[in-house]
C-alpha positions as a printed Julia matrix, in Angstrom:
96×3 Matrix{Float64}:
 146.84  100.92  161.79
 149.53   98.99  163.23
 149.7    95.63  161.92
 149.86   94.27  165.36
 146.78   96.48  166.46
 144.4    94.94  164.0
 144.0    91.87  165.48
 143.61   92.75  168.74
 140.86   95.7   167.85
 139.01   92.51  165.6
 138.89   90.69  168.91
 137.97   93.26  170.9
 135.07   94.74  168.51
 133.53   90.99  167.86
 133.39   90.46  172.4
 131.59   93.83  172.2
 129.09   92.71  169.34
 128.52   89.76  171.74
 128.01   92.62  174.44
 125.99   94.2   172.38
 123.66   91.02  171.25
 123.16   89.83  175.14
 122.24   93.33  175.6
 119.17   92.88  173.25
 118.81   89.42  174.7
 118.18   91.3   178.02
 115.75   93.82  176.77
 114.08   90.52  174.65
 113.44   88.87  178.56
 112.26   91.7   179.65
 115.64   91.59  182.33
 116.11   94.09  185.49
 116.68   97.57  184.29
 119.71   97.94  186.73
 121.27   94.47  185.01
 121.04   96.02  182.01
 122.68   99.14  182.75
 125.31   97.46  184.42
 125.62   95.69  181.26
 125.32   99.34  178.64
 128.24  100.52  181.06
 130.37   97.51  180.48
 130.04   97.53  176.34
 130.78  101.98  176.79
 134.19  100.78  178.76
 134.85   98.14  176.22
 134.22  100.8   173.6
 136.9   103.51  174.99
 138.93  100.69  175.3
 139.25  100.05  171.59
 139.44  104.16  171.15
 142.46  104.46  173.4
 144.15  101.66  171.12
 142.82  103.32  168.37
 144.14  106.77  169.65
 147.51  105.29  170.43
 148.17  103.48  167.35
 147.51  106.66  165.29
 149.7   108.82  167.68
 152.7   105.73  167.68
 152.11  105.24  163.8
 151.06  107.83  161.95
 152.02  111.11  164.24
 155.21  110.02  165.82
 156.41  108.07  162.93
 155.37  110.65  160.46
 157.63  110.85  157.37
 159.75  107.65  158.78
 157.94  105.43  155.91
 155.96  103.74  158.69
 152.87  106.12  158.92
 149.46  104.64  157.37
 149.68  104.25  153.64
 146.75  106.81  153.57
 148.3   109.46  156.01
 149.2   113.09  154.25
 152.59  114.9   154.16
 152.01  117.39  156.78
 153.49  120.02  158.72
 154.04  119.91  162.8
 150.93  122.98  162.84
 148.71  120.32  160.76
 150.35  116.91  163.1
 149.07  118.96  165.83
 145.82  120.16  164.57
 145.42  116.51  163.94
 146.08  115.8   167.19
 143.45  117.84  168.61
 140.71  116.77  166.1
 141.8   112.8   167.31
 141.33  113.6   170.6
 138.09  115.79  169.85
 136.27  113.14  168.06
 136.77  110.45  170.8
 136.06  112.78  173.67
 132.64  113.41  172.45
């Protein structure tokens, strides 16, 4: 990960643990079932949010910058097939 990308995915995953708690909180007072809906929708959003950063990051990082010394310290030598195969798996995982 991007050193500049941590922080912001930190951020962003401790406002959706907060999401996340009011949405027990809800349940807990027994709250409208459309409010809370409204509210599972918002935390799913906030969610791809932070796996379209994720996404990116790894694409900008560790595909595009592959073999330029700047890929994650944990990324593979690889060939353009396996980039690409990575590529797809990326993109399979988060579409789920």
């Amino acid at each position: 990960m991007q050193s500049e990308t941590k922080p912001n995915v930190q951020k962003r995953l401790k406002r959706i643990a907060g999401q996340v708690a009011g949405l027990q909180k809800m349940i807990d007072e027994d709250r409208y079932c459309v409010d809370v809906l409204t509210q599972v929708a918002a935390v799913r959003s906030a969610l791809d949010a932070v796996g379209v950063l994720l996404l990116t990051d790894h694409i900008e990082g560790c595909l595009v910058g592959h073999g330029t010394g700047s890929e994650h310290h944990c990324a593979k030598a690889m060939s353009q097939n396996e980039l690409l195969e990575e590529v797809r798996t990326a993109l399979g995982r988060f579409l789920r």
